[in-house]
Biopython code that builds the backbone (N, CA, C, O; Angstrom):
import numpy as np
from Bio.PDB.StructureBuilder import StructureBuilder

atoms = [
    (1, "UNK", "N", (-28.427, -19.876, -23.458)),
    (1, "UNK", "CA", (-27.325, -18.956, -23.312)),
    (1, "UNK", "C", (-27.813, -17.713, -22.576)),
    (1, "UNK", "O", (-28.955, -17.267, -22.472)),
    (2, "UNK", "N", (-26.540, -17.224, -22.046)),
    (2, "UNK", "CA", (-27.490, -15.860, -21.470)),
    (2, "UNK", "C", (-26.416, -14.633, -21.253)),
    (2, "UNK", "O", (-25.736, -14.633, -22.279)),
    (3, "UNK", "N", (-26.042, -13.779, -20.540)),
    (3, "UNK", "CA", (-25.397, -12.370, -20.780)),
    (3, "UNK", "C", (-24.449, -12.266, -19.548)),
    (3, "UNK", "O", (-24.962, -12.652, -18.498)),
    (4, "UNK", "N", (-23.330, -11.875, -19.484)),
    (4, "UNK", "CA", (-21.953, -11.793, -18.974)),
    (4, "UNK", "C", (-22.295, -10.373, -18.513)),
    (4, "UNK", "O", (-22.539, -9.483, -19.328)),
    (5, "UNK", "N", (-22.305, -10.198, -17.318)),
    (5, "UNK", "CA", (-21.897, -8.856, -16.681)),
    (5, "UNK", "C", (-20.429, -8.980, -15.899)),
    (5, "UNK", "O", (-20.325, -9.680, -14.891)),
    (6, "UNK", "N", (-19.527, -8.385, -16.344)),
    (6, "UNK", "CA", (-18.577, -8.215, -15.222)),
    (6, "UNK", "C", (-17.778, -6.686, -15.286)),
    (6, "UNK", "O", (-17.853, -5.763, -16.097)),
    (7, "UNK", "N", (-17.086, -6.856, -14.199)),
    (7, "UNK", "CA", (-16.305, -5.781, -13.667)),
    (7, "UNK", "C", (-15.138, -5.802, -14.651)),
    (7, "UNK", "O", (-14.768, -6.787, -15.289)),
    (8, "UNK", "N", (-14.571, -4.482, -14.687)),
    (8, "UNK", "CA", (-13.174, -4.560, -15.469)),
    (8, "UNK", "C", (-12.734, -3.917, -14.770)),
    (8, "UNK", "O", (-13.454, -2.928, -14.904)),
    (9, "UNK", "N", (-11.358, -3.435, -13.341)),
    (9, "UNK", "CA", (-11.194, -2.195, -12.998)),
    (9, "UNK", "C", (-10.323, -2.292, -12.261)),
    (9, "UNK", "O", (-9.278, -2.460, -12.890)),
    (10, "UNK", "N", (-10.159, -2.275, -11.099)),
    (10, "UNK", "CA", (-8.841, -2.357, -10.457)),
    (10, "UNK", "C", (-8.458, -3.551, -9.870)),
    (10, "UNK", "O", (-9.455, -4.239, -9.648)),
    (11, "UNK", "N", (-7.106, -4.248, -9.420)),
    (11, "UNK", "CA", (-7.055, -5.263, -8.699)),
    (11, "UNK", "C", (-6.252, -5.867, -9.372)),
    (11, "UNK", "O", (-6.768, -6.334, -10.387)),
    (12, "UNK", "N", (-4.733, -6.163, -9.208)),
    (12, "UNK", "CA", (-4.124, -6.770, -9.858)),
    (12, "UNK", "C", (-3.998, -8.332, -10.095)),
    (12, "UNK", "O", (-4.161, -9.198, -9.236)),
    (13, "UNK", "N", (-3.675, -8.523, -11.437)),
    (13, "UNK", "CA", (-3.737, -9.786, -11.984)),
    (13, "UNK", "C", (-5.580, -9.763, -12.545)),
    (13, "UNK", "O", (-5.797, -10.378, -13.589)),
    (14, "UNK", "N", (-6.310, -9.352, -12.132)),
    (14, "UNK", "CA", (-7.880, -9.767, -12.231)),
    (14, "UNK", "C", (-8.224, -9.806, -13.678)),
    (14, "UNK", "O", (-8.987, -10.668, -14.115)),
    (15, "UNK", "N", (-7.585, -8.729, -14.570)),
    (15, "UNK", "CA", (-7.966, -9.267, -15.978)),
    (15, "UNK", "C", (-7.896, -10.177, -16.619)),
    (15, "UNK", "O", (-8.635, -10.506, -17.546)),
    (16, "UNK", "N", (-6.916, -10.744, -16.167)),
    (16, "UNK", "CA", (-6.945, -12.378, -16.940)),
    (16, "UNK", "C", (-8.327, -13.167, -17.075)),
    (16, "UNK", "O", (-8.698, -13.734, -18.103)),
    (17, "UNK", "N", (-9.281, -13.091, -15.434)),
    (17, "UNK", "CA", (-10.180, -13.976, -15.113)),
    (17, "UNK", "C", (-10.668, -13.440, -16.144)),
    (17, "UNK", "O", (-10.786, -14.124, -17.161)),
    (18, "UNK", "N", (-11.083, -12.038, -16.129)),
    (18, "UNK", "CA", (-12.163, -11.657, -17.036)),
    (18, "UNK", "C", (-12.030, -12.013, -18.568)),
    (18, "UNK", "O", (-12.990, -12.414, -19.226)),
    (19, "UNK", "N", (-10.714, -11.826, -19.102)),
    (19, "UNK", "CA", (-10.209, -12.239, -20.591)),
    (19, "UNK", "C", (-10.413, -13.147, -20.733)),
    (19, "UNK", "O", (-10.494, -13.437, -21.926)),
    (20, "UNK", "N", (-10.699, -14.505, -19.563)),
    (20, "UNK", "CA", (-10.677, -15.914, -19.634)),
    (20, "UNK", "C", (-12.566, -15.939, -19.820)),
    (20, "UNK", "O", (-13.078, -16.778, -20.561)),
    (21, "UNK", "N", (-13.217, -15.167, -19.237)),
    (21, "UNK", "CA", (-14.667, -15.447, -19.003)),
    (21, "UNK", "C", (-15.346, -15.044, -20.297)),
    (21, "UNK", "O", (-16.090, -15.885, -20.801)),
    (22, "UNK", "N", (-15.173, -13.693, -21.003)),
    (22, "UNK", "CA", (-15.373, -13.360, -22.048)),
    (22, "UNK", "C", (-15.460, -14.052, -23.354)),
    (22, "UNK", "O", (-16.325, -13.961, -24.226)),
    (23, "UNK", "N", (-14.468, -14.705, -23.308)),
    (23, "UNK", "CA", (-13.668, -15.813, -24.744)),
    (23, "UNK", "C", (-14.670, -17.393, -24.559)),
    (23, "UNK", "O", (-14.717, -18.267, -25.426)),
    (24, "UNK", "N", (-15.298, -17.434, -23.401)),
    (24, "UNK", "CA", (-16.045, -18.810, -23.426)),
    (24, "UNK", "C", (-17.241, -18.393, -24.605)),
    (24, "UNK", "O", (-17.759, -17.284, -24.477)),
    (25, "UNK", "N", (-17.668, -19.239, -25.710)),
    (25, "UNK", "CA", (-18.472, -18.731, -26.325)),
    (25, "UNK", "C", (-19.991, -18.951, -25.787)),
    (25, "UNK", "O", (-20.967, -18.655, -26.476)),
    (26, "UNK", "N", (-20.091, -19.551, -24.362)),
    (26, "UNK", "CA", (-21.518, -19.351, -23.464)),
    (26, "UNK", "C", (-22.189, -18.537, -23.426)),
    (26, "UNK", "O", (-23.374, -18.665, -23.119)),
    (27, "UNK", "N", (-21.503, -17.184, -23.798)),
    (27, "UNK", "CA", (-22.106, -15.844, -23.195)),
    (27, "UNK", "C", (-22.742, -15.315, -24.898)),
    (27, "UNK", "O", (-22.214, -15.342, -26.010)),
    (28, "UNK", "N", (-23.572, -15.035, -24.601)),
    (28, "UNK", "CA", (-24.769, -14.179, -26.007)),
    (28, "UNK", "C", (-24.463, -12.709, -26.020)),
    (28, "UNK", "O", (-24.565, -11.939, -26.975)),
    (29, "UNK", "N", (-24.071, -12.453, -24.799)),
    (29, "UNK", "CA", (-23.712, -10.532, -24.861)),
    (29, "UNK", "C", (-22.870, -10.171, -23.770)),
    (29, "UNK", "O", (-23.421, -10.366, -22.687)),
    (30, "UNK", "N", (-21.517, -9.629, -23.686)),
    (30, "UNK", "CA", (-21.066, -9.650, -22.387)),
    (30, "UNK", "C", (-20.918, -7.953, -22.524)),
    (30, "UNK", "O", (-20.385, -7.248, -23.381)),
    (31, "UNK", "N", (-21.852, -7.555, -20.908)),
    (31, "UNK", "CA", (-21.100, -6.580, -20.925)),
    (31, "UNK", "C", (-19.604, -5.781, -19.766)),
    (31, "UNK", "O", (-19.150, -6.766, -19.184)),
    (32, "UNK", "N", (-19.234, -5.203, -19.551)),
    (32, "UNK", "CA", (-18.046, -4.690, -18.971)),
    (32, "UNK", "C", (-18.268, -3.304, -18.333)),
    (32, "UNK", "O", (-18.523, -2.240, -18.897)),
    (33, "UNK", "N", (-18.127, -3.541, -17.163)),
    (33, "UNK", "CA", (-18.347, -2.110, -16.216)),
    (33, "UNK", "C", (-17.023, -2.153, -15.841)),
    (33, "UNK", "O", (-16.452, -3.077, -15.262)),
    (34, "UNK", "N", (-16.422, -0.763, -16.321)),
    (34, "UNK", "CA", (-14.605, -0.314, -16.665)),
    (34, "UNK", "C", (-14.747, 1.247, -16.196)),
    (34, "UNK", "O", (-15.720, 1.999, -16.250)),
    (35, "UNK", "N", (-13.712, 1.410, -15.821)),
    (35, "UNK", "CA", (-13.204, 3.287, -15.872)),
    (35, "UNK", "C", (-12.954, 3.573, -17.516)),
    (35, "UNK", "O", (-13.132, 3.072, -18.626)),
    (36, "UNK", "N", (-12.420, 4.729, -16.850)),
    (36, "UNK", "CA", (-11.862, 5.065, -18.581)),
    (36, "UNK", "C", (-10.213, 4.437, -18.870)),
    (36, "UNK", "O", (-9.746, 4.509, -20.007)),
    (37, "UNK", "N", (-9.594, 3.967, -17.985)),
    (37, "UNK", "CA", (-8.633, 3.586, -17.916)),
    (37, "UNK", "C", (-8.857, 2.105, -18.661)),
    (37, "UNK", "O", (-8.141, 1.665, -19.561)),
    (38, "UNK", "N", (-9.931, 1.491, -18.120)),
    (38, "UNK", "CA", (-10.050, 0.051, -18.849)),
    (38, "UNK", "C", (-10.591, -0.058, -20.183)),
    (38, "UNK", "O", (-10.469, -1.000, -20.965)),
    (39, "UNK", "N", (-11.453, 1.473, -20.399)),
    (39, "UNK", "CA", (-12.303, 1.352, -21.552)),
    (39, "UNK", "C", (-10.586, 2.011, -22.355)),
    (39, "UNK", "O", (-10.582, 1.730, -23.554)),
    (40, "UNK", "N", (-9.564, 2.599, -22.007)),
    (40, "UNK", "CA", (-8.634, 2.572, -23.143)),
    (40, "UNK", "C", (-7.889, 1.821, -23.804)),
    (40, "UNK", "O", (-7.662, 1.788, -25.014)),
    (41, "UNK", "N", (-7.316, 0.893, -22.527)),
    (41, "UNK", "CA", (-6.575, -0.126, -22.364)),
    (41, "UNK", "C", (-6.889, -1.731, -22.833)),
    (41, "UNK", "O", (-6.192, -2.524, -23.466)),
    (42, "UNK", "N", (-8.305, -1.862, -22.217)),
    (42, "UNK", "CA", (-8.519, -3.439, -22.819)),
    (42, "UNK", "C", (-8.782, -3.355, -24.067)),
    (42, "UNK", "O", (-9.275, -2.350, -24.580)),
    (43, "UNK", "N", (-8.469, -4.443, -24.708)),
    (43, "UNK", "CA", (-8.756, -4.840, -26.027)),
    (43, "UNK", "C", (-9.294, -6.331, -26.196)),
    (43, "UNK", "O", (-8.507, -7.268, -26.062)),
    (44, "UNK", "N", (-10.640, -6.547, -26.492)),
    (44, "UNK", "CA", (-11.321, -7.572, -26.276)),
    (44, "UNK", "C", (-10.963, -8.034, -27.696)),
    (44, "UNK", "O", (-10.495, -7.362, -28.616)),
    (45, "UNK", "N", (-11.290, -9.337, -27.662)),
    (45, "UNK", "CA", (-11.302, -10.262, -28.750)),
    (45, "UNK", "C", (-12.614, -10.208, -29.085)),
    (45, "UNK", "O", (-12.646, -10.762, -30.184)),
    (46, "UNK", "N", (-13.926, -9.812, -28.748)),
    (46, "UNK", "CA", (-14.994, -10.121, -29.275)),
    (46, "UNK", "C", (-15.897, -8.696, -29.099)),
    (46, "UNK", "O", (-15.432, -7.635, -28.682)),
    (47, "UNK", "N", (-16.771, -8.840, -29.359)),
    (47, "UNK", "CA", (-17.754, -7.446, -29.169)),
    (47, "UNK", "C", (-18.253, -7.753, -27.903)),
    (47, "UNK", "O", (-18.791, -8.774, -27.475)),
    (48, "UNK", "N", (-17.939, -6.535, -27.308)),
    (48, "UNK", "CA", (-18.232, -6.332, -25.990)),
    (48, "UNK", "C", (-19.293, -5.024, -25.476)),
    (48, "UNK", "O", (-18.905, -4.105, -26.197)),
    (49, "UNK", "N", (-20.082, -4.634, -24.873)),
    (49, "UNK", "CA", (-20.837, -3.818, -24.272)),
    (49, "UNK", "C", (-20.215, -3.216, -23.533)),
    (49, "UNK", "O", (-20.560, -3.706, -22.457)),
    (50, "UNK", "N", (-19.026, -1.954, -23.182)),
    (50, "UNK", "CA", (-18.755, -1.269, -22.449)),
    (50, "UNK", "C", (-19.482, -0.478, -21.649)),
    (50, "UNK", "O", (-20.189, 0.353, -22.218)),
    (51, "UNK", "N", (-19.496, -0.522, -20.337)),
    (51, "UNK", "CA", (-20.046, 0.504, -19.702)),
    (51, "UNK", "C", (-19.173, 1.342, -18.769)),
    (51, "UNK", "O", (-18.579, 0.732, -17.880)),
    (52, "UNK", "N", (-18.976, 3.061, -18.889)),
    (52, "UNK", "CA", (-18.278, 3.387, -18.295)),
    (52, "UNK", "C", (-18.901, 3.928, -17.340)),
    (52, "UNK", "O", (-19.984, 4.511, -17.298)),
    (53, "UNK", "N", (-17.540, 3.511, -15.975)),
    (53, "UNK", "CA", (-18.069, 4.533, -14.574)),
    (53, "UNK", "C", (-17.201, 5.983, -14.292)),
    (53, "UNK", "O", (-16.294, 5.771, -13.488)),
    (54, "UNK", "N", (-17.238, 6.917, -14.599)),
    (54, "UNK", "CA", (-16.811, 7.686, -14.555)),
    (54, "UNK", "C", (-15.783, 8.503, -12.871)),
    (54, "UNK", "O", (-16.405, 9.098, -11.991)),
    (55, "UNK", "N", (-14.555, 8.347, -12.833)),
    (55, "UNK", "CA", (-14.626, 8.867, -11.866)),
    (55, "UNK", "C", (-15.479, 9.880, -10.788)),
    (55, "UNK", "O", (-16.128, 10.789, -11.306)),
    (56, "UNK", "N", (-15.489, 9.791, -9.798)),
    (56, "UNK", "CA", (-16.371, 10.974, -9.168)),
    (56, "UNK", "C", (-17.972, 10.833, -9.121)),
    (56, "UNK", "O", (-18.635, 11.653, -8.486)),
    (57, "UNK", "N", (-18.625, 9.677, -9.873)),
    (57, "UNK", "CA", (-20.089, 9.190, -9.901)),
    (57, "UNK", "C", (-20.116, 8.279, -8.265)),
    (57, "UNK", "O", (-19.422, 7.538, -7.569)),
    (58, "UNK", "N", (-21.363, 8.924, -8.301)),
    (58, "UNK", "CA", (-21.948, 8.588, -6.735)),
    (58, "UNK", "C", (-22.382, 7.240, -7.416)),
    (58, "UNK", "O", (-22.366, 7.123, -8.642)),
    (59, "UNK", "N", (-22.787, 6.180, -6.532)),
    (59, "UNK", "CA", (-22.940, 5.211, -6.435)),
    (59, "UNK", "C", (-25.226, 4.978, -7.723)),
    (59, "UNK", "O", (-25.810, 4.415, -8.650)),
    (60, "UNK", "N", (-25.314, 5.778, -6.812)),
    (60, "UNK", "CA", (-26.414, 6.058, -7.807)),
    (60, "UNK", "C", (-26.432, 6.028, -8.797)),
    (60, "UNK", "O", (-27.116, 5.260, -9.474)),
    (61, "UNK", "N", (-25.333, 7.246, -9.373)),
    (61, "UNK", "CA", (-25.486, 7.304, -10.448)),
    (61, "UNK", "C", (-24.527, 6.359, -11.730)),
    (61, "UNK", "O", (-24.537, 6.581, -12.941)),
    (62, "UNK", "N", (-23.886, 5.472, -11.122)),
    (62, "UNK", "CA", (-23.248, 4.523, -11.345)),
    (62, "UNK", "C", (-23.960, 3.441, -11.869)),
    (62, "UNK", "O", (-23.667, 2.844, -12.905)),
    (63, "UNK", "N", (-25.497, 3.051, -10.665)),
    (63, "UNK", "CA", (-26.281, 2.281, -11.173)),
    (63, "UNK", "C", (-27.415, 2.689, -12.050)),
    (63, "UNK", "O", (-28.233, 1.892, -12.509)),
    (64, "UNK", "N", (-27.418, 3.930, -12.251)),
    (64, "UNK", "CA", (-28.522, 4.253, -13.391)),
    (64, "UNK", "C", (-27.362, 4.043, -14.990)),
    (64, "UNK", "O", (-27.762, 3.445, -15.989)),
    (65, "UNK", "N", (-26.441, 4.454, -14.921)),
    (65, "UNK", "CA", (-25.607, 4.252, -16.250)),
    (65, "UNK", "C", (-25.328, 2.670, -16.501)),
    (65, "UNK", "O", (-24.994, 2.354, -17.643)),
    (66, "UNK", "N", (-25.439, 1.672, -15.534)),
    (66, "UNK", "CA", (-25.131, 0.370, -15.701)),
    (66, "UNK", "C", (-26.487, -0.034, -16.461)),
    (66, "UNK", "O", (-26.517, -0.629, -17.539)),
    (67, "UNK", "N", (-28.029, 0.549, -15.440)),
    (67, "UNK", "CA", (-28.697, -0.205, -15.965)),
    (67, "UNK", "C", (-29.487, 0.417, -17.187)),
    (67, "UNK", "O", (-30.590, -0.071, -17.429)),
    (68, "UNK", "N", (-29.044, 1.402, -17.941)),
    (68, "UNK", "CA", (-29.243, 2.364, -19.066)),
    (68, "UNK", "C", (-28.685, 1.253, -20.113)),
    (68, "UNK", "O", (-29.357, 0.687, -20.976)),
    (69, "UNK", "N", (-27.410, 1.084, -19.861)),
    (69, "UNK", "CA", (-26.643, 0.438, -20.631)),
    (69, "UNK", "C", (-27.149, -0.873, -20.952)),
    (69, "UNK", "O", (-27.149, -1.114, -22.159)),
    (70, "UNK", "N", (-27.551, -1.720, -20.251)),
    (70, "UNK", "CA", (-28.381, -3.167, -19.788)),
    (70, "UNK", "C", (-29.872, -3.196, -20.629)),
    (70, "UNK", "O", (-30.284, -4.312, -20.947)),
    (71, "UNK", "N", (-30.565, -2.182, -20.942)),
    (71, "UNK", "CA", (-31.688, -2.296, -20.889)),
    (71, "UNK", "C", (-31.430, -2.842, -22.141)),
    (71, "UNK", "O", (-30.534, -2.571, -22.939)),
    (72, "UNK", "N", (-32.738, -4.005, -22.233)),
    (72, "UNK", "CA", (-33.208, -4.652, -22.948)),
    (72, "UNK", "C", (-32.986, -6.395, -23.410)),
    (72, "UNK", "O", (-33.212, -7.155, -24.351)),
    (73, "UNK", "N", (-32.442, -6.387, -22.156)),
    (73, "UNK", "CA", (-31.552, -7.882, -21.644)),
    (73, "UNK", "C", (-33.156, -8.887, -21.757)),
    (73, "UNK", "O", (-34.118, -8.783, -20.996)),
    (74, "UNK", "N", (-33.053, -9.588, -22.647)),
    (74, "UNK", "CA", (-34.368, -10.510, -22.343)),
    (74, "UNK", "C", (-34.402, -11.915, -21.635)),
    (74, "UNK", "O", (-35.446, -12.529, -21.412)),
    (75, "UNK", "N", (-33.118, -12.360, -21.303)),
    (75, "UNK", "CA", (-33.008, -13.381, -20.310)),
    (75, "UNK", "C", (-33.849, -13.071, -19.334)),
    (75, "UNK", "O", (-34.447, -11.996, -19.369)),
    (76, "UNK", "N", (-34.110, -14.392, -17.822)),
    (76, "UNK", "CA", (-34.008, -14.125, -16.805)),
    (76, "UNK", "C", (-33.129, -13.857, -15.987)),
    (76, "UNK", "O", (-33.289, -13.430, -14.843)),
    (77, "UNK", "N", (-32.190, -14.086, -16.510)),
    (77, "UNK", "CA", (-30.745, -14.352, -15.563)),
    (77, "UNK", "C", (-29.958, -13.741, -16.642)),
    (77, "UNK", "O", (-30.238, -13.394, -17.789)),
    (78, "UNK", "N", (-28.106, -13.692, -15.411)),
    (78, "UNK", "CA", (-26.970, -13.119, -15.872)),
    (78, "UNK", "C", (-26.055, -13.674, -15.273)),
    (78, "UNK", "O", (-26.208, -14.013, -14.100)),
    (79, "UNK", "N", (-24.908, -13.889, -15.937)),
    (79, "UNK", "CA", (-23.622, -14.401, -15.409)),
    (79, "UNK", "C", (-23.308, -13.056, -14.980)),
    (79, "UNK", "O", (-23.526, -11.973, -15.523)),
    (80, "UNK", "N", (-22.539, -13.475, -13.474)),
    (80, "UNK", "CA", (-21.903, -11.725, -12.643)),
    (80, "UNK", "C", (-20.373, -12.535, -12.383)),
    (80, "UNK", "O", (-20.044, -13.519, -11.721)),
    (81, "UNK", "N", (-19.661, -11.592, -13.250)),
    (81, "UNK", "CA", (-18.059, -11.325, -12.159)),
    (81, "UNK", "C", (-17.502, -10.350, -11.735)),
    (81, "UNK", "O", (-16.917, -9.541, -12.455)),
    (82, "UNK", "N", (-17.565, -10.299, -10.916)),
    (82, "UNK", "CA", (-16.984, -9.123, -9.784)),
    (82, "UNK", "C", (-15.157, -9.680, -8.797)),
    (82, "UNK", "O", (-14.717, -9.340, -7.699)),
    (83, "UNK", "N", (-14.681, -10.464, -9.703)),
    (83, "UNK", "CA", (-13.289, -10.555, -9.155)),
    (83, "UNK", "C", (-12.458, -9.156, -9.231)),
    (83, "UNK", "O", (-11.433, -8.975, -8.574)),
    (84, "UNK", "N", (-13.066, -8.113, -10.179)),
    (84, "UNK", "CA", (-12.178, -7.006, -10.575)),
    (84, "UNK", "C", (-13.136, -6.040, -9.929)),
    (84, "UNK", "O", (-14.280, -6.362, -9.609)),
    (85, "UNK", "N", (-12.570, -4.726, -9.733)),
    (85, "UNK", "CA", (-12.717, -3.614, -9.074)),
    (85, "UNK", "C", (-13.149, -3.755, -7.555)),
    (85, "UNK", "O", (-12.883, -4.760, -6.896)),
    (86, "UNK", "N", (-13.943, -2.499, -6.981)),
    (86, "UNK", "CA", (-14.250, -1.894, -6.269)),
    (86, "UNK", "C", (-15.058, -1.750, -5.432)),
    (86, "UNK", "O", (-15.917, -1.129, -6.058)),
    (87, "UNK", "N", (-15.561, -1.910, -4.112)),
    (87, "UNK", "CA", (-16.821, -2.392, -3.540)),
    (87, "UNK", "C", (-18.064, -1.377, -3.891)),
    (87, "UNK", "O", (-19.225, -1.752, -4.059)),
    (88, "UNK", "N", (-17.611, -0.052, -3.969)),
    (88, "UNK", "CA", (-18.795, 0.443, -4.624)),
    (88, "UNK", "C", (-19.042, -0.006, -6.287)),
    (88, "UNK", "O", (-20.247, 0.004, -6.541)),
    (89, "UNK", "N", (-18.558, -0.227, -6.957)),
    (89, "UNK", "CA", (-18.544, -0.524, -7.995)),
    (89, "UNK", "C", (-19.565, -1.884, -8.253)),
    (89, "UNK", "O", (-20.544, -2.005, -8.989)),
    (90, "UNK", "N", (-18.718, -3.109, -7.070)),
    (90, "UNK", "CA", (-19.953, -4.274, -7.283)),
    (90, "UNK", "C", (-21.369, -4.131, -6.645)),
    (90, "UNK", "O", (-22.412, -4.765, -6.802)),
    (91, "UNK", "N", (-20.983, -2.936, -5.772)),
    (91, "UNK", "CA", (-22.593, -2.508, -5.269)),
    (91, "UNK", "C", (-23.440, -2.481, -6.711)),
    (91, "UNK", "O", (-24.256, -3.354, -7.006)),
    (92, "UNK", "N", (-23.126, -1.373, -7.534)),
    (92, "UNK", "CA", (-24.060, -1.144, -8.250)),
    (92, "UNK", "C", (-24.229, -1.909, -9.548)),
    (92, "UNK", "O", (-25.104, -1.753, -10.399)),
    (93, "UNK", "N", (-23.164, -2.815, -9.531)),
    (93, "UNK", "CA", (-23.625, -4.000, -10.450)),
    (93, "UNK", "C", (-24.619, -4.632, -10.202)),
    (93, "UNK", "O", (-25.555, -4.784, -10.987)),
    (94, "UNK", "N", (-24.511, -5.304, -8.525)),
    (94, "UNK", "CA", (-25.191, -5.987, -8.391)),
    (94, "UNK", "C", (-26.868, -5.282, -7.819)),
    (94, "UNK", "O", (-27.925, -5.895, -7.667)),
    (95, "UNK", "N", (-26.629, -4.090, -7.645)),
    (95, "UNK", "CA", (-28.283, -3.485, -7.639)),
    (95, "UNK", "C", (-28.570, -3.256, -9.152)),
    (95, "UNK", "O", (-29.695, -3.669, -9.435)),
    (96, "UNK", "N", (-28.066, -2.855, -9.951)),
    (96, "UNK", "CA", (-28.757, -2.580, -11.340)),
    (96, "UNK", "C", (-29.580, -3.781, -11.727)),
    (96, "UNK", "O", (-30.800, -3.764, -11.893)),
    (97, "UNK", "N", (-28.586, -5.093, -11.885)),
    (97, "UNK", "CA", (-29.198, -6.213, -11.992)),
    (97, "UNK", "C", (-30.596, -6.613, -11.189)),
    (97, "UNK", "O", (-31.727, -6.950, -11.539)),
    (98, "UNK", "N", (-30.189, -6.482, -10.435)),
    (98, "UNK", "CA", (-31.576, -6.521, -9.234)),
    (98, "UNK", "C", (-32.687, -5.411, -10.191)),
    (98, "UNK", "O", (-33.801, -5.621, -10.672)),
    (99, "UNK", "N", (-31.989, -4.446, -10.192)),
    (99, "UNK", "CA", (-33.604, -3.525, -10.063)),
    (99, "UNK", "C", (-34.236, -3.845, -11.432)),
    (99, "UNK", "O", (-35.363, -3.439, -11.716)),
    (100, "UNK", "N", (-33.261, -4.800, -12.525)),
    (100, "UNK", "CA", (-33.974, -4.937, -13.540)),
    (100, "UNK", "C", (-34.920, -6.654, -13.394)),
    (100, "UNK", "O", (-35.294, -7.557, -14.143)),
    (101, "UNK", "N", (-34.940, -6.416, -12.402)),
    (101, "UNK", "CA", (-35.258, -7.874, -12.571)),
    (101, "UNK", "C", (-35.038, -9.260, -12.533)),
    (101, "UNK", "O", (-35.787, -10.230, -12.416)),
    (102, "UNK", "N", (-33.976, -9.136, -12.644)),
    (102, "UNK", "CA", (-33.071, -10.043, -13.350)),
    (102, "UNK", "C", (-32.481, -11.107, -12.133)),
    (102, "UNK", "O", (-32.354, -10.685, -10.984)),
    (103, "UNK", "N", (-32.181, -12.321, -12.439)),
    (103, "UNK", "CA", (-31.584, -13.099, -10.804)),
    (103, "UNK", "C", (-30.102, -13.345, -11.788)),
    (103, "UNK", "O", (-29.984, -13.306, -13.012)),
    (104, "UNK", "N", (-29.298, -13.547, -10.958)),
    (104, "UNK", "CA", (-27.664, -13.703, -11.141)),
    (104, "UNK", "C", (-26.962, -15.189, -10.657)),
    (104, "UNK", "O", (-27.355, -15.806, -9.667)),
    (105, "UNK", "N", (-25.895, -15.623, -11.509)),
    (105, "UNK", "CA", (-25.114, -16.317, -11.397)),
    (105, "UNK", "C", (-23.586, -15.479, -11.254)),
    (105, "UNK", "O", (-23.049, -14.677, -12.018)),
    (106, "UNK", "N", (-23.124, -16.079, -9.835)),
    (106, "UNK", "CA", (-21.700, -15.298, -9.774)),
    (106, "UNK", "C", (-20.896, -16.563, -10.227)),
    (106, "UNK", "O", (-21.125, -17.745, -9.970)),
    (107, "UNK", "N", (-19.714, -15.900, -11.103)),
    (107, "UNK", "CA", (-18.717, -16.912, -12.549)),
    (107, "UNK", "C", (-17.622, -16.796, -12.122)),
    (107, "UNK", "O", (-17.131, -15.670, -12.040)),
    (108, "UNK", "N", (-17.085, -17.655, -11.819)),
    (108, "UNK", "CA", (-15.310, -17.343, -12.518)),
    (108, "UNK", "C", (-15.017, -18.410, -13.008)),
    (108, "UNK", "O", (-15.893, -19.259, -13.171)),
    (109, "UNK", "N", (-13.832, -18.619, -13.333)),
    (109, "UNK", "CA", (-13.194, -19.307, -13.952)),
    (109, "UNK", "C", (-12.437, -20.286, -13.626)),
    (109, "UNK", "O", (-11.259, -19.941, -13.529)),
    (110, "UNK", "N", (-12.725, -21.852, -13.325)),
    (110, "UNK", "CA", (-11.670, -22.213, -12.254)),
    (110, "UNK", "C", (-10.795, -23.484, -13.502)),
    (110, "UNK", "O", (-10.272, -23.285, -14.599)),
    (111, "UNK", "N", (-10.940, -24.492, -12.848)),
    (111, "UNK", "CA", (-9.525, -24.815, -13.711)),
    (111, "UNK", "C", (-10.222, -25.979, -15.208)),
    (111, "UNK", "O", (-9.640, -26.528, -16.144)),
    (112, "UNK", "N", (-11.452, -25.946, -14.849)),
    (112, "UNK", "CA", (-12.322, -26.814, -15.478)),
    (112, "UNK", "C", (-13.099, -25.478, -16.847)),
    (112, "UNK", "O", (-13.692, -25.764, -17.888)),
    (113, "UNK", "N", (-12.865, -24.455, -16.437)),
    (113, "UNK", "CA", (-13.659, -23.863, -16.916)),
    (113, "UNK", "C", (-14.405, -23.071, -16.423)),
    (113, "UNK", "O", (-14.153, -22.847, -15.239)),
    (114, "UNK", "N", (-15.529, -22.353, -16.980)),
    (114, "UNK", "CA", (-16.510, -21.365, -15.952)),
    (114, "UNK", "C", (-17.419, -22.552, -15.161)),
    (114, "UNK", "O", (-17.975, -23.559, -15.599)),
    (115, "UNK", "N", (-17.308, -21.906, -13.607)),
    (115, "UNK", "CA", (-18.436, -22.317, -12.918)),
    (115, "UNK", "C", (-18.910, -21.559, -12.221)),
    (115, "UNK", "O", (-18.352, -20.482, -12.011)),
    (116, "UNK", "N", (-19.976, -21.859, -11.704)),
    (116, "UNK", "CA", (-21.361, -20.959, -10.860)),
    (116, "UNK", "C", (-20.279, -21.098, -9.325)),
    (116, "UNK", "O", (-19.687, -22.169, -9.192)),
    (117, "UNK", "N", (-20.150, -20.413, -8.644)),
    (117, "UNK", "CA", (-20.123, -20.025, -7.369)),
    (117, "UNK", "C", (-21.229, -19.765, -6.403)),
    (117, "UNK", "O", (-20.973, -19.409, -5.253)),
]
sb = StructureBuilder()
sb.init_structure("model")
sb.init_model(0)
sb.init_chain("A")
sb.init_seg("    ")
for serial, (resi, resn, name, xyz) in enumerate(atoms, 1):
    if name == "N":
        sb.init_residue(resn, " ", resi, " ")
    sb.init_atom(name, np.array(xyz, "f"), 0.0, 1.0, " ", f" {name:<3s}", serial, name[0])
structure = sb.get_structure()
């Protein structure tokens, strides 16, 4: 098993994927990179790892709060979905991950279930 990173944030319809990716019981820890808008609004069914991006955060500092939040991930790997938000936003998903080390599987959800992309 291993750890769910995804986006929560803008883009309509996109929460579903994510509500759909979350609920697979594959994932050991999922966490969620959201505004404050998503960290009010969603309501997960399971325990989730919120990470917020704060409006107005430079991209930097976006990826130091992702990978603050992250630390201590002992996999090698991570499931990544980035169907939701923002291109700076999956920037620094996908560098946090990187700078920890870590190699990635990009997820969604297709009609079978989660698959690797």
């Amino acid at each position: 098993m291993t750890s769910l990173v995804a986006c929560l944030s803008t883009g309509k319809g996109t929460w579903v994927q994510v509500i759909k990716l979350i609920n697979d019981p594959k994932w050991d820890k999922v966490f969620l990179v959201t505004n404050a808008f998503g960290r009010e609004h969603f309501k997960p069914t399971r325990p989730v790892e919120m990470i917020l991006i704060e409006e107005g955060m430079s991209t930097e500092q976006m990826i130091g709060e992702i990978v603050r939040k992250m630390a201590g991930i002992s996999d090698f790997e991570v499931g990544v979905n980035i169907t939701s938000g923002t291109g700076r936003e999956h920037m620094a998903i996908l560098a946090a991950v990187l700078k920890q080390g870590l190699a990635l599987r990009l997820v969604e959800i297709g009609d079978d279930g989660i698959r690797e992309i």
